[in-house]
N, C-alpha and C positions, 0 to 999 in steps of 0.2 A: 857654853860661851858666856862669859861677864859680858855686863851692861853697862858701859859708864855710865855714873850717876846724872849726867850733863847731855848725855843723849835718849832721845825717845826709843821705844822699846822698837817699832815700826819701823827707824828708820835704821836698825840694828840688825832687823829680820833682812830690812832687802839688801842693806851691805851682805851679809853672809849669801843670800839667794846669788848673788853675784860674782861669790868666789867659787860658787859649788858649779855655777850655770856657765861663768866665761861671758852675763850680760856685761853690759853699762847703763848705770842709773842716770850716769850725768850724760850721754849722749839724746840727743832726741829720738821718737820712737817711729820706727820705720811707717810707712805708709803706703796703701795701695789703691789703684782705682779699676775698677772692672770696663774693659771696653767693647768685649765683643767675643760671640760664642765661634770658634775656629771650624770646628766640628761636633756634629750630633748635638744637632739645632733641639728645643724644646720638645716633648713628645713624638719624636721622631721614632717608626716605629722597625723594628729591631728584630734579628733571628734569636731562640732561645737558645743559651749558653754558647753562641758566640762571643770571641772577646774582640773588645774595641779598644781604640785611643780614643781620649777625648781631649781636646785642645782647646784652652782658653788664650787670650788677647787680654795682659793686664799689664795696667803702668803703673810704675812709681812716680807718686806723685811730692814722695818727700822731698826736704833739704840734704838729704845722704843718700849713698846707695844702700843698698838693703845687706842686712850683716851675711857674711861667709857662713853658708851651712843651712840656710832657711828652707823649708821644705813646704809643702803643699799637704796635709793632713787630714784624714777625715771627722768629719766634725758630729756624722749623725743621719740616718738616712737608712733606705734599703740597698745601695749602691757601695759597698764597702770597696778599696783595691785588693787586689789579689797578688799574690806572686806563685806559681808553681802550685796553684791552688788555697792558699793559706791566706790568711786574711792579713794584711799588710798595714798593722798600726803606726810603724813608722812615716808612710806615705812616700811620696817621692821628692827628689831632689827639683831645686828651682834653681834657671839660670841665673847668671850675673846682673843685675839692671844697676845701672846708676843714675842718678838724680835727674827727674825725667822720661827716662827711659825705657820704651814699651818692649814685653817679652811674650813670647809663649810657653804658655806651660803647660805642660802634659802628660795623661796619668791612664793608665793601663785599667779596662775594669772588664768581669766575666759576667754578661747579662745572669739574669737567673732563669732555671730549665721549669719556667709553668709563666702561662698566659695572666696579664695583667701593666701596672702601670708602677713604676719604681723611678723612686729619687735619691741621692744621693749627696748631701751637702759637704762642703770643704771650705779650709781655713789655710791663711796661709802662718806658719807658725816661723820664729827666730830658733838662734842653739838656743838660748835660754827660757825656751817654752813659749815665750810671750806670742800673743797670737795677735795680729793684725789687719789691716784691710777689711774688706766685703767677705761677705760668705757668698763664696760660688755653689754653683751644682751639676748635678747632671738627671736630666729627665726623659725616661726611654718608655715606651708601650712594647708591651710583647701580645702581639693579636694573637687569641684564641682558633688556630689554624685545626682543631678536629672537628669545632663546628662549622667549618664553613666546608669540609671533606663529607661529614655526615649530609647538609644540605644535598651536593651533589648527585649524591646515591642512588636516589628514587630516578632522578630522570636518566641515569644510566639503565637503571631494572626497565621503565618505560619503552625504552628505546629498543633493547633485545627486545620485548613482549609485542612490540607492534612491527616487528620484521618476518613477514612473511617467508614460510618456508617453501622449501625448491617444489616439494609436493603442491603444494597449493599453487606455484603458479602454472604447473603442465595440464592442458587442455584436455578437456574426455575426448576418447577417440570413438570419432562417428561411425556407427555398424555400417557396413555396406548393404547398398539399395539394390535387389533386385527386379527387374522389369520384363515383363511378360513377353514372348515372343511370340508374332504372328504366323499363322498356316503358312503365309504364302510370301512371309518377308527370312530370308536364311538367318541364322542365327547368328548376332551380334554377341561382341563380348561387354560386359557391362563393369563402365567405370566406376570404380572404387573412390571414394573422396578423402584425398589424405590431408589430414589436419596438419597445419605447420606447428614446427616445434619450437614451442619459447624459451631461450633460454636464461636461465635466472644470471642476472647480473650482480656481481659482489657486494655488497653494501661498500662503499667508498670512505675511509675512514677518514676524516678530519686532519688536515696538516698544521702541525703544530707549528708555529712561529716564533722561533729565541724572540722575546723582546732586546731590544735593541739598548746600550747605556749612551743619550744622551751626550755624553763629551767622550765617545771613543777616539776620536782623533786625537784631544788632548791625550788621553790615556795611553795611545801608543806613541805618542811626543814623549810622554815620561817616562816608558819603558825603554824607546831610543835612549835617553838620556842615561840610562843605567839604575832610575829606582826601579827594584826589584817586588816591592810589597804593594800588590795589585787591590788589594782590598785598600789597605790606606789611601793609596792615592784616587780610587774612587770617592770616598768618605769627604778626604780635601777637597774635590773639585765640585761635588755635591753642595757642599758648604761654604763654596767662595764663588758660586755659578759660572763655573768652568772658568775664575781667572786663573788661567795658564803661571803666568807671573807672579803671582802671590803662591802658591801649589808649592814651588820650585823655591821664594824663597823660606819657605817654612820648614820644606824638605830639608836645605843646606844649611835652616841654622838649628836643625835639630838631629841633623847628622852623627851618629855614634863614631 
């Protein structure tokens, strides 16, 4: 490409970056403000290689709405997107906001399969690359679940080992006594003392107890209602403290 002589080399470069990208130099540059974490709150701790949503609460704070096409990207982190297993450098799509505007935006991620603590930062990006707003994240703990099975262990071996067996608790059986009979008294029969028999009781096993979820009432409010994805809508009511109403409209405005 020629340079006219009469324009800066700089300002030639972002002409051309604009016909390749589809930006605008002379529009103002979008804007965003972070307002609040939807789902899977900071260090909240997580199964390994389960996949989540994770939902952010952001507004636009600019004088436009935000260009057709902007996407949500990853910026850097241990928290990459996935799709179908594959690492998803596009990112996902972001809804519509206009000036003002607050939206949710939400991005599919697969924990990783080993205990530890993972972050995950994002950007929100335009068609034309330009990346703007906050850097959001996402931050999950995967607890170390074979040391706490190993812990266990010992006091299950303890507990066979101090359960007496059925031998040990049957009583010796007492010899019979016999007693002398006199010249002049006729002969008695002589009782026998019979030991009663104990019998060994079952060791009684411990009744396990489902823990209970907190907002199951909401939970089958929104199964009534027809959402189907019983894991998500746990994760929402978890993160909005069972507001029913917010759950439902996050649901509907994120509906496929």
């Amino acid at each position: 490409m020629r340079t006219p002589a009469n324009v800066p080399v700089g300002t030639a470069q972002r002409h051309l970056h604009t016909r390749r990208h589809g930006g605008n130099t002379n529009g103002p540059r979008p804007r965003a403000q972070f307002v609040s974490d939807v789902t899977l709150a900071d260090g909240l701790q997580v199964h390994a290689g389960e996949t989540l949503v994770k939902v952010w609460s952001i507004k636009n704070v600019g004088d436009e709405p935000w260009p057709i096409g902007t996407r949500i990207v990853f910026a850097g982190g241990d928290l990459a997107p996935e799709s179908e297993g594959i690492t998803d450098s596009v990112g996902a799509a972001v809804p519509y906001a206009g000036a003002g505007e607050t939206v949710h935006i939400s991005l599919s991620i697969v924990v990783p399969n080993e205990p530890g603590r993972f972050r995950g930062t994002f950007r929100l990006e335009a068609p034309d690359r330009t990346r703007f707003g906050p850097r959001i994240w996402i931050d999950l703990v995967v607890p170390d679940e074979s040391s706490s099975s190993e812990k266990e262990a010992p006091v299950k071996t303890s507990v066979e080992e101090s359960t007496p067996k059925q031998s040990e608790l049957a009583p010796a059986v007492v010899a019979p006594v016999t007693v002398p009979v006199s010249a002049s008294a006729p002969p008695a029969a002589t009782p026998v003392a019979s030991a009663p028999v104990m019998e060994a009781t079952p060791e009684e096993k411990p009744k396990v107890v489902a823990p209970t979820f907190q907002y199951s009432n909401q939970l089958a409010t929104l199964r009534s209602m027809g959402f189907k994805d019983p894991e998500l809508c746990r994760y929402l009511l978890l993160n909005n403290q069972g507001d029913l109403q917010k759950v439902v409209q996050w649901l509907l405005a994120n509906a496929h």
